[in-house]
C-alpha positions as CSV (number, residue, x, y, z in Angstrom):
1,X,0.0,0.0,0.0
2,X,1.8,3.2,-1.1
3,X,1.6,6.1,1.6
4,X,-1.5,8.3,-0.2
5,X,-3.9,5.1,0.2
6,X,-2.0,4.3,4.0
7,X,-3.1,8.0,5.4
8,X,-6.2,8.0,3.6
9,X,-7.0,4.6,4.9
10,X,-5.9,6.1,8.7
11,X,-8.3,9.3,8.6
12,X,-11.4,7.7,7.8
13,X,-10.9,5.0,9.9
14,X,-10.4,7.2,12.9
15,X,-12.2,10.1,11.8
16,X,-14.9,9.2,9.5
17,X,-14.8,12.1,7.0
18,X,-17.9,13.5,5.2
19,X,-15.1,14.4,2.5
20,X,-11.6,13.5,2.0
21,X,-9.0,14.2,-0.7
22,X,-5.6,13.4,-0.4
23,X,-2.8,14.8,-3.2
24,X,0.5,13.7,-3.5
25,X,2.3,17.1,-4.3
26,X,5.7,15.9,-3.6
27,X,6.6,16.7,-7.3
28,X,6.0,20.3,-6.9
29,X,8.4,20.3,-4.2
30,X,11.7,18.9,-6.4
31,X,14.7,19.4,-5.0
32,X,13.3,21.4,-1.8
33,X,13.6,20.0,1.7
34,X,12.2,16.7,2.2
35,X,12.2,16.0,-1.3
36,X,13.3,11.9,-2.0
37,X,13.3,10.4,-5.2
38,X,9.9,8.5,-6.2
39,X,7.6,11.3,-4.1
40,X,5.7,10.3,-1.0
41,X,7.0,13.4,0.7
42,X,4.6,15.8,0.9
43,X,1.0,15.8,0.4
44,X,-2.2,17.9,0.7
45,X,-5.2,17.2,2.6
46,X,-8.8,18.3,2.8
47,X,-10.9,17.0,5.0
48,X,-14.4,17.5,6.6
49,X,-14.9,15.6,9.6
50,X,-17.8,16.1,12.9
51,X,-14.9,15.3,15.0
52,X,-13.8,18.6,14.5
53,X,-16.2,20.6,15.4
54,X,-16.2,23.2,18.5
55,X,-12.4,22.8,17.5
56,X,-9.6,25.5,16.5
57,X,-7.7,25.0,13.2
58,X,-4.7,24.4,15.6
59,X,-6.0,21.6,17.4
60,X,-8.1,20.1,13.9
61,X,-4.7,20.2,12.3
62,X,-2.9,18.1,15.3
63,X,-5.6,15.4,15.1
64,X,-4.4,15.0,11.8
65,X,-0.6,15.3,12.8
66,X,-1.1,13.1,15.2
67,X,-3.3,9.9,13.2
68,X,-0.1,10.5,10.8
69,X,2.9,10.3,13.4
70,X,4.3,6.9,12.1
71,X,4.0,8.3,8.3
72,X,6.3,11.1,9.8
73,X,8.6,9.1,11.4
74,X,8.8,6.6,7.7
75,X,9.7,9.8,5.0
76,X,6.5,11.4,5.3
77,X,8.2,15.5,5.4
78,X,5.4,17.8,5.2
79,X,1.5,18.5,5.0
80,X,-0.8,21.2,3.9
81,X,-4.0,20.6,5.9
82,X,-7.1,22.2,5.3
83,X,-9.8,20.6,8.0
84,X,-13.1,21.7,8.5
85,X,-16.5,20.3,10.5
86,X,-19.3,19.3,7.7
87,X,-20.9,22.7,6.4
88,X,-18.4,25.1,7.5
C-alpha cells in the first residue's frame, strides 16, 4: 500500500470524513527539503470531519498530525491541511 492510500486509509478509519482528498504534491516540491526520489513526501489534505467541530484550526490540524505520526517518522516530510466540521 503506497503512503496516499496508508493515510487516507488512517483518517477515515479514525475520523470518519464526510469528505476526503488526499494529493501527493511531492513533485512540486523537487529538490526542496524533504524531497526523495519516487515522491511520498509531501502531500495535501482536505478533510471535513464532525470530530472537529467546536475545534480550532490548531488543534483540527494536530488530530491529523497526530493519526499521521508513524508516516512522519517513515519519509513522510510535510503536510498542507485544510480541516473543516461538515458545512463550514
Amino acid at each position: 500500500m503506497n503512503r496516499q492510500s496508508r493515510i487516507e486509509t488512517i483518517l477515515r478509519q479514525a475520523l470518519a470524513p464526510s469528505h476526503l482528498h488526499v494529493e501527493d504534491q511531492s513533485e512540486r516540491h523537487h529538490g526542496h527539503g524533504g524531497w526523495q526520489e519516487g515522491g511520498e513526501t509531501h502531500f495535501a489534505i482536505d478533510i471535513a470531519a464532525a470530530a472537529f467541530a467546536d475545534k480550532n484550526r490548531i488543534a483540527r490540524h494536530r488530530m491529523v498530525t497526530d493519526l499521521l505520526a508513524a508516516e512522519f517518522t517513515s519519509g513522510l516530510h510535510a503536510l498542507t491541511i485544510e480541516a473543516r466540521a461538515p458545512g463550514e
